[in-house]
N, CA, C and O atoms as a Tinker XYZ file with bonds, in Angstrom:
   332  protein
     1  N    -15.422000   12.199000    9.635000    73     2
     2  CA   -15.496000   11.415000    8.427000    64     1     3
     3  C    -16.817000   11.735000    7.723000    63     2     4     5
     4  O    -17.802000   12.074000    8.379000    81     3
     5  N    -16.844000   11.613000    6.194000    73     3     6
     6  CA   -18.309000   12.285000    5.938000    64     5     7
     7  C    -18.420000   10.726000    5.074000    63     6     8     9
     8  O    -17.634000    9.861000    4.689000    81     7
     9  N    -19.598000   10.927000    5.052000    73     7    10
    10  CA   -19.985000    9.562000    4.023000    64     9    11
    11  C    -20.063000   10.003000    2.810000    63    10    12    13
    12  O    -19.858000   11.215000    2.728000    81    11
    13  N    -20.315000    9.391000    1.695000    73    11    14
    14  CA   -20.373000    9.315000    0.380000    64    13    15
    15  C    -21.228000   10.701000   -0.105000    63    14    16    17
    16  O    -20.887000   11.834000   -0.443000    81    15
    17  N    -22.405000   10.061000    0.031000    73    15    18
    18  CA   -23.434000   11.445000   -0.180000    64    17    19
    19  C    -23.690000   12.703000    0.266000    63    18    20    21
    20  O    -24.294000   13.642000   -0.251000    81    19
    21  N    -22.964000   12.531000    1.629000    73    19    22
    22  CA   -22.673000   14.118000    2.224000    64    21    23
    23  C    -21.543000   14.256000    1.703000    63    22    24    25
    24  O    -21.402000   15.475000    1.798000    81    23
    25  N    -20.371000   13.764000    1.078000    73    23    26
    26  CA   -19.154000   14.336000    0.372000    64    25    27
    27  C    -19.583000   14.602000   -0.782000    63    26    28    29
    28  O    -18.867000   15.464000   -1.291000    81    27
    29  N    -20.716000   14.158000   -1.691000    73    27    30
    30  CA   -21.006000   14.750000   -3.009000    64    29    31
    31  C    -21.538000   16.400000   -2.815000    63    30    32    33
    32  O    -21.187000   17.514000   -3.203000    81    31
    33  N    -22.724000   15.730000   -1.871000    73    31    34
    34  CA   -23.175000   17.534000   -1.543000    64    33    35
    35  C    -22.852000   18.441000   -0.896000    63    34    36    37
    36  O    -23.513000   19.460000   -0.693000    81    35
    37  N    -21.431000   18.093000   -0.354000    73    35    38
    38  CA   -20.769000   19.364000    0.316000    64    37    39
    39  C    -19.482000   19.235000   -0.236000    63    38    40    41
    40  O    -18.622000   19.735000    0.490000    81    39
    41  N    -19.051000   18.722000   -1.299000    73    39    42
    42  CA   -17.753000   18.980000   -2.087000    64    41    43
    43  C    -16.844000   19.702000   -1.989000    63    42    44    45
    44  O    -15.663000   19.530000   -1.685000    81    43
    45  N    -17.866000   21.178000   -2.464000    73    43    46
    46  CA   -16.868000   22.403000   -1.652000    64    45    47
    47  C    -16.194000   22.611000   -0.481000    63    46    48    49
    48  O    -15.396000   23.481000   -0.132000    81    47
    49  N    -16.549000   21.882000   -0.066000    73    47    50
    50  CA   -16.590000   22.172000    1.809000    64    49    51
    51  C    -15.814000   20.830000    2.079000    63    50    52    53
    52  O    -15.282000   20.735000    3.185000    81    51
    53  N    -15.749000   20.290000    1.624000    73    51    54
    54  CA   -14.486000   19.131000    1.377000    64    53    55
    55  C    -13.072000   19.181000    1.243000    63    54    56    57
    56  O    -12.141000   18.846000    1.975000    81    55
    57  N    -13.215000   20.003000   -0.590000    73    55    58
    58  CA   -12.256000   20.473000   -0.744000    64    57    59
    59  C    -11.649000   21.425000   -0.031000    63    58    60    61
    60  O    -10.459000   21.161000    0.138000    81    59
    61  N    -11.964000   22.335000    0.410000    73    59    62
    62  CA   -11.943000   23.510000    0.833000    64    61    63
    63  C    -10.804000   23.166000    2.355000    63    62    64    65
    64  O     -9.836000   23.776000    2.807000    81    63
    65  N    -11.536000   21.879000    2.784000    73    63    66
    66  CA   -10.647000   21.500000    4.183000    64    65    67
    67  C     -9.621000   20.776000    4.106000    63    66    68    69
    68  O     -8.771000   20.837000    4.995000    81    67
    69  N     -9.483000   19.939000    3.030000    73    67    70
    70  CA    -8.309000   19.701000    2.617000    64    69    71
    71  C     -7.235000   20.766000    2.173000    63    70    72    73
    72  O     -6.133000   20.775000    2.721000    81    71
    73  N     -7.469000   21.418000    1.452000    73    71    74
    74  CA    -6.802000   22.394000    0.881000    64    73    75
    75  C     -6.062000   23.603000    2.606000    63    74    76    77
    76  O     -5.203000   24.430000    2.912000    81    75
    77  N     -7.079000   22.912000    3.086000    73    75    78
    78  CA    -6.761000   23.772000    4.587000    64    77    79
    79  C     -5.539000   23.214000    5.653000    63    78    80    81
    80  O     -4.999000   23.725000    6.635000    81    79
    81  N     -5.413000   22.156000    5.089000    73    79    82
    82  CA    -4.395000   21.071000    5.296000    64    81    83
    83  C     -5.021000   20.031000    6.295000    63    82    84    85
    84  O     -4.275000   19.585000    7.166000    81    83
    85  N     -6.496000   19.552000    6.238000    73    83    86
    86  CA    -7.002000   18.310000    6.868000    64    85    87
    87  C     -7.339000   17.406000    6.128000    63    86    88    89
    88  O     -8.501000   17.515000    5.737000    81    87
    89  N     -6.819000   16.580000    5.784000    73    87    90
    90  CA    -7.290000   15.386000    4.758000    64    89    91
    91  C     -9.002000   15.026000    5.315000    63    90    92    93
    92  O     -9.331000   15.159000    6.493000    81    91
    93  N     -9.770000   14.651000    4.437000    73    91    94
    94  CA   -11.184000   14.735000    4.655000    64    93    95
    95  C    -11.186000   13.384000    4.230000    63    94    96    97
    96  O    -10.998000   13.067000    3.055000    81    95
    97  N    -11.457000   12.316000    5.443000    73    95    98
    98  CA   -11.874000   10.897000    5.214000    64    97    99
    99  C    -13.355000   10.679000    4.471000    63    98   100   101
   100  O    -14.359000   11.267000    4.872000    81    99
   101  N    -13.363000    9.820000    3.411000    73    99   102
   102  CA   -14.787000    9.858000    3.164000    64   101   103
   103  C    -15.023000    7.990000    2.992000    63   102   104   105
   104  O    -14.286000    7.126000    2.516000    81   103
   105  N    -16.725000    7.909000    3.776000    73   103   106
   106  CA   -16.737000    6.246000    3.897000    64   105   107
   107  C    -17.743000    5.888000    2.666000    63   106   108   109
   108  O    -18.189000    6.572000    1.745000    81   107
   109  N    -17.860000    4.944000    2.927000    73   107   110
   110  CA   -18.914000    4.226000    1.951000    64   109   111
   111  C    -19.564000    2.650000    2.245000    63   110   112   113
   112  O    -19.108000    1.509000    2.164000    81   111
   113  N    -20.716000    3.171000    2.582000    73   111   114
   114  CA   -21.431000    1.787000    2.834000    64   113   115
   115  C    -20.803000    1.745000    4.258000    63   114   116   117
   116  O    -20.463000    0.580000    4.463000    81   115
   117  N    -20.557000    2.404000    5.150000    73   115   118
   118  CA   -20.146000    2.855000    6.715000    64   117   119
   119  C    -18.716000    2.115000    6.912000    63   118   120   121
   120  O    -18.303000    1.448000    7.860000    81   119
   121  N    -18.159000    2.439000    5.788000    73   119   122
   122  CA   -16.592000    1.911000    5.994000    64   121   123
   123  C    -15.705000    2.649000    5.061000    63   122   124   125
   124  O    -16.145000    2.776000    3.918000    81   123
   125  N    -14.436000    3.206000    5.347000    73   123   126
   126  CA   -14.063000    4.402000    5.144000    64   125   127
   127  C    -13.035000    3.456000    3.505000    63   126   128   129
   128  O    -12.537000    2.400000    3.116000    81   127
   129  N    -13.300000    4.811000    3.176000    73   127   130
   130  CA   -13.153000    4.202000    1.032000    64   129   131
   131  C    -12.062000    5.036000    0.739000    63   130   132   133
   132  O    -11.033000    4.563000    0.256000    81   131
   133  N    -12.176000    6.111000    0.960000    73   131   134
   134  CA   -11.061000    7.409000    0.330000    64   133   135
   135  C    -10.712000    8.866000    0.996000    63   134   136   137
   136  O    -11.451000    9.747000    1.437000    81   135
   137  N     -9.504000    8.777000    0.906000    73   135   138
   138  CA    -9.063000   10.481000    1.660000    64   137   139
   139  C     -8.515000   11.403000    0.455000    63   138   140   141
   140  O     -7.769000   11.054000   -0.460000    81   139
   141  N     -9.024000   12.546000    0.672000    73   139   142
   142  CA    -9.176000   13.237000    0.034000    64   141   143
   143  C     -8.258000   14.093000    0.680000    63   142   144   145
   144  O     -8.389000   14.270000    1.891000    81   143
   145  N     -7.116000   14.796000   -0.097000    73   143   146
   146  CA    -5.784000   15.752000    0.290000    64   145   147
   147  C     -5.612000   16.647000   -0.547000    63   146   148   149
   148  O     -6.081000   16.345000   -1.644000    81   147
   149  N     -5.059000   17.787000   -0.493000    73   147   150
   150  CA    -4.551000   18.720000   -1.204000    64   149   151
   151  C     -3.333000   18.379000   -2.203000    63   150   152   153
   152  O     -2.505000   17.609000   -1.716000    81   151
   153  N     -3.197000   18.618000   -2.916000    73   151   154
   154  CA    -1.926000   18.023000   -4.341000    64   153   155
   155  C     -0.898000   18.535000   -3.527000    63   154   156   157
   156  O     -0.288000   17.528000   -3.168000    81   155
   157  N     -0.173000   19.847000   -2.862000    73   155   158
   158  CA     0.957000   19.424000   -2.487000    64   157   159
   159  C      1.480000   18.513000   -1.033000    63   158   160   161
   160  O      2.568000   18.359000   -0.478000    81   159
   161  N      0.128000   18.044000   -0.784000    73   159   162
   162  CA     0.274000   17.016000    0.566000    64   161   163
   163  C      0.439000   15.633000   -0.283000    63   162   164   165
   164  O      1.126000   14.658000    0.023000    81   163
   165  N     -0.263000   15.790000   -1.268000    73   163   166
   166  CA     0.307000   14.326000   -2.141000    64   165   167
   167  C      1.588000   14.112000   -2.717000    63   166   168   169
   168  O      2.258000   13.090000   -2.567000    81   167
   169  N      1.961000   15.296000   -3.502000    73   167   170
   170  CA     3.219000   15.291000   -3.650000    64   169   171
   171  C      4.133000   15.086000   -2.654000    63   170   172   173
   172  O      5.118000   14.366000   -2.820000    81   171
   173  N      3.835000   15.793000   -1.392000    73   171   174
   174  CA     4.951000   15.783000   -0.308000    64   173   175
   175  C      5.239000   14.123000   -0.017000    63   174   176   177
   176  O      6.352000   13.616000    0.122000    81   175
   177  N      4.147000   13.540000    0.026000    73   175   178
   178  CA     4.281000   12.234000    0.526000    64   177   179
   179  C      4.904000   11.324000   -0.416000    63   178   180   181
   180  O      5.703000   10.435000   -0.123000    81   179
   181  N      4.275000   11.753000   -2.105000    73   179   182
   182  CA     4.823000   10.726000   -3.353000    64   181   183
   183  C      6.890000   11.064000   -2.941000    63   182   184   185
   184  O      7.700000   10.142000   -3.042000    81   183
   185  N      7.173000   12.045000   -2.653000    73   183   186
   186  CA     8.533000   12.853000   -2.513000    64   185   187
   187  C      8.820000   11.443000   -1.406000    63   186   188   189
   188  O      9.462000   10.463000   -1.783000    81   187
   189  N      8.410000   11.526000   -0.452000    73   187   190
   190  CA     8.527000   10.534000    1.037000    64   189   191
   191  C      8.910000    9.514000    0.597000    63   190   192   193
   192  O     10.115000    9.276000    0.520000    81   191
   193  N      8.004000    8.686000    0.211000    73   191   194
   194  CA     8.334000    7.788000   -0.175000    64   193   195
   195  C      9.298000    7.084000   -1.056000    63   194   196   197
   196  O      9.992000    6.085000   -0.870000    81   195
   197  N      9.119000    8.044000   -2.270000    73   195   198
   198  CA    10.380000    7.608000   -3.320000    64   197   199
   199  C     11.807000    7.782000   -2.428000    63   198   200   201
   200  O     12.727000    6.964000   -2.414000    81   199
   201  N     11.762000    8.833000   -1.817000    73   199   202
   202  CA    13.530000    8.772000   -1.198000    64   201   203
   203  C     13.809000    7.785000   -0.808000    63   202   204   205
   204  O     14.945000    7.414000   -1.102000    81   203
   205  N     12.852000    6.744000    0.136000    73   203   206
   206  CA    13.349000    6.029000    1.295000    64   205   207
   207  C     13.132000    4.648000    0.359000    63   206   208   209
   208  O     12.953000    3.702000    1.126000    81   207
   209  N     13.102000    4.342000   -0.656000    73   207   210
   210  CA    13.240000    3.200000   -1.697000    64   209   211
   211  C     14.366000    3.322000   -2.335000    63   210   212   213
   212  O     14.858000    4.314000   -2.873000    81   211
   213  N     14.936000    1.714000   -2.197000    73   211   214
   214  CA    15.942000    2.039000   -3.236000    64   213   215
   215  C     15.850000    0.854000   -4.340000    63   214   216   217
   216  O     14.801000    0.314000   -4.691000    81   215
   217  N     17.433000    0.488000   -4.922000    73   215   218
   218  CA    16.760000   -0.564000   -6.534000    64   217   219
   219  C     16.041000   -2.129000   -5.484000    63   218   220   221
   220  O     15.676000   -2.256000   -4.315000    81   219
   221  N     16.092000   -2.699000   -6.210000    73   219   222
   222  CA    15.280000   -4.110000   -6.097000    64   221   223
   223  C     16.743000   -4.942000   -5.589000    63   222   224   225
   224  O     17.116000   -5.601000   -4.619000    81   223
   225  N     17.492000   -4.285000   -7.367000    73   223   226
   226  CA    19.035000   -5.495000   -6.994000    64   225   227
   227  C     19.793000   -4.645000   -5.610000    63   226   228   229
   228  O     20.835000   -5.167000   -5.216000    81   227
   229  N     19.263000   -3.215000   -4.771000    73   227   230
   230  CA    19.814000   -3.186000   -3.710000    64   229   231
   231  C     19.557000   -4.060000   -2.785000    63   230   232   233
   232  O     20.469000   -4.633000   -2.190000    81   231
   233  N     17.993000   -4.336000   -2.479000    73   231   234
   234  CA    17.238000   -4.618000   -2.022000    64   233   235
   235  C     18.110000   -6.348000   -1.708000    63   234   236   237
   236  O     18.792000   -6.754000   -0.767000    81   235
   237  N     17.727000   -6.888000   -2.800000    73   235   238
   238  CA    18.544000   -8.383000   -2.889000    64   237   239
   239  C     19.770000   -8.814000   -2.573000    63   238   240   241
   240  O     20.050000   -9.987000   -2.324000    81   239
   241  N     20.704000   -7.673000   -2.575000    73   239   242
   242  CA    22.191000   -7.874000   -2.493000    64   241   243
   243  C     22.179000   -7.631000   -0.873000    63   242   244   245
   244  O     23.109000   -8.135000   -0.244000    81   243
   245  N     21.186000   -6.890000   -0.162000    73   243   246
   246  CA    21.317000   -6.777000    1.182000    64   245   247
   247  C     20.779000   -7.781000    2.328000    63   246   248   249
   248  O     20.963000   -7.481000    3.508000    81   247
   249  N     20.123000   -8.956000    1.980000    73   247   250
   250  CA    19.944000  -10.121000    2.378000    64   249   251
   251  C     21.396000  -10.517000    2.837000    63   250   252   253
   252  O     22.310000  -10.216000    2.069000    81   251
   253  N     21.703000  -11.171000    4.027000    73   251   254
   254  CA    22.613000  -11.661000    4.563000    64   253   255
   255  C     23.186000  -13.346000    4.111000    63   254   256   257
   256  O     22.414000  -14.289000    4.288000    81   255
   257  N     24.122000  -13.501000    3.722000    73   255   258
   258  CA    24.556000  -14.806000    2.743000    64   257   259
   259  C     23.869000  -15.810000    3.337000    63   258   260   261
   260  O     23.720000  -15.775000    4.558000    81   259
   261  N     23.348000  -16.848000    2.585000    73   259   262
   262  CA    22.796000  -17.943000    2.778000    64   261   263
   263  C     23.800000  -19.275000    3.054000    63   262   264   265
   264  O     25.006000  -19.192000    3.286000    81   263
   265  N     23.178000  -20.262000    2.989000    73   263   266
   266  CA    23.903000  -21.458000    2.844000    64   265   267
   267  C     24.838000  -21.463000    1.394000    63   266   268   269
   268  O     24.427000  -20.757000    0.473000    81   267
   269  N     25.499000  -21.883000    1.292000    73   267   270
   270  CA    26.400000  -22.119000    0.099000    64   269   271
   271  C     25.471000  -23.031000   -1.188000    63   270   272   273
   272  O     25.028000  -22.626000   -2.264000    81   271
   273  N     25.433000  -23.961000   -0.749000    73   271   274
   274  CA    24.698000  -25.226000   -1.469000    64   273   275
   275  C     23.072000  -25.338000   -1.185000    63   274   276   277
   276  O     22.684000  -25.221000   -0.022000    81   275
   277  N     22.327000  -25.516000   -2.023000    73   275   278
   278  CA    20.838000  -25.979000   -2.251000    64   277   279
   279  C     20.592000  -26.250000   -0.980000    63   278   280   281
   280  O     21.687000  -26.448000   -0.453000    81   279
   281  N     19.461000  -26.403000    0.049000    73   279   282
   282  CA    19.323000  -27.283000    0.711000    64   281   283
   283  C     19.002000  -28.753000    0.194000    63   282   284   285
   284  O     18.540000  -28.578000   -0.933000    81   283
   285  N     19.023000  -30.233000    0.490000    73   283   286
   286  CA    18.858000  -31.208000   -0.052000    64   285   287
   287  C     17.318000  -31.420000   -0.059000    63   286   288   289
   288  O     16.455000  -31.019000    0.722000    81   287
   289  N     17.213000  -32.487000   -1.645000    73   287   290
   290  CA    15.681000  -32.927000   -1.758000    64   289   291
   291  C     15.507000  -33.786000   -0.971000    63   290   292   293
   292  O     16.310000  -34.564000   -0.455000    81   291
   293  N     13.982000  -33.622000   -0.802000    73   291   294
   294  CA    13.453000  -34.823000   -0.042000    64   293   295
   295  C     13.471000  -36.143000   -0.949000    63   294   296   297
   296  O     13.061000  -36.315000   -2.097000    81   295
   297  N     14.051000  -36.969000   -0.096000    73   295   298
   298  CA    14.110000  -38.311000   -0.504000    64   297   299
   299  C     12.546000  -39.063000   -0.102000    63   298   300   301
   300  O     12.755000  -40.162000    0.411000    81   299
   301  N     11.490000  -38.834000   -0.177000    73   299   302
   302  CA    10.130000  -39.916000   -0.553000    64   301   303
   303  C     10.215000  -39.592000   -1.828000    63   302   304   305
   304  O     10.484000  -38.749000   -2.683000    81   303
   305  N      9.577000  -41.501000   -1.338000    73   303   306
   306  CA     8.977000  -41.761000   -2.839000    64   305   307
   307  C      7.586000  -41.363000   -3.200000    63   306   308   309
   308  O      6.978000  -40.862000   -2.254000    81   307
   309  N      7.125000  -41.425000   -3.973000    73   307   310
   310  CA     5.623000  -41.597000   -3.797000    64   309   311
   311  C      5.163000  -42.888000   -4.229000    63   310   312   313
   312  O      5.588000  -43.630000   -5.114000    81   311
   313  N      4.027000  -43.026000   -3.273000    73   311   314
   314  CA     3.409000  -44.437000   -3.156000    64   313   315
   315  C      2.769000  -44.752000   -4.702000    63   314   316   317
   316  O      2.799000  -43.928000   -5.616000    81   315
   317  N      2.067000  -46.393000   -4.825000    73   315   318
   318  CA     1.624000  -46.550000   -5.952000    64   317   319
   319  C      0.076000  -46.871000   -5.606000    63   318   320   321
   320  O     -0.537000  -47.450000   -4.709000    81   319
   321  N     -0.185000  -46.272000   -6.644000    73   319   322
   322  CA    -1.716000  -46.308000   -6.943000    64   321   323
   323  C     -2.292000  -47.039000   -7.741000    63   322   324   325
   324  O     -1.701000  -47.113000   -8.819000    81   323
   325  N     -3.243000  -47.640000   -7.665000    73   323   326
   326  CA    -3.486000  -48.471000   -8.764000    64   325   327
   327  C     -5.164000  -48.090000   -9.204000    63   326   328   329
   328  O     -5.932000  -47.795000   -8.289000    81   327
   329  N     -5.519000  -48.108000  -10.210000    73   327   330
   330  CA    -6.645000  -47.377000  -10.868000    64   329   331
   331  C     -7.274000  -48.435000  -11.342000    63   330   332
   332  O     -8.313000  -48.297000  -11.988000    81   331
């Protein structure tokens, strides 16, 4: 993992290993902030992902049937206050 300021000043050498096909973790403030990948390792993954999504209304229609009817309100009252 390189930190912030050794990823500014060795950039090249960053890129260079990504492009090599190792994503290059970089931290900040000693806690890791950003990975740095080659564009067709990003693409490959943006590709990944979109396949294995589908619509929303799939998404919803595949929930298993519920109760028929509302469940019922709660019957309290609320108490009285006096000001």
């Amino acid at each position: 993992m390189w930190t912030l300021q050794d990823a500014k000043n060795r950039f090249s050498a960053v890129v260079d290993a990504a492009l090599s096909g190792r994503p290059q973790e970089v931290s900040r403030r000693g806690k890791p902030a950003v990975v740095v990948l080659s564009a067709a390792e990003y693409q490959r993954l943006l590709r990944a992902a979109g396949g294995e999504r589908g619509s929303f209304r799939a998404h919803l229609l595949a929930f298993p049937a519920g109760p028929a009817l509302p469940e019922p309100r709660a019957t309290a009252r609320p108490r009285d206050v006096s000001f």
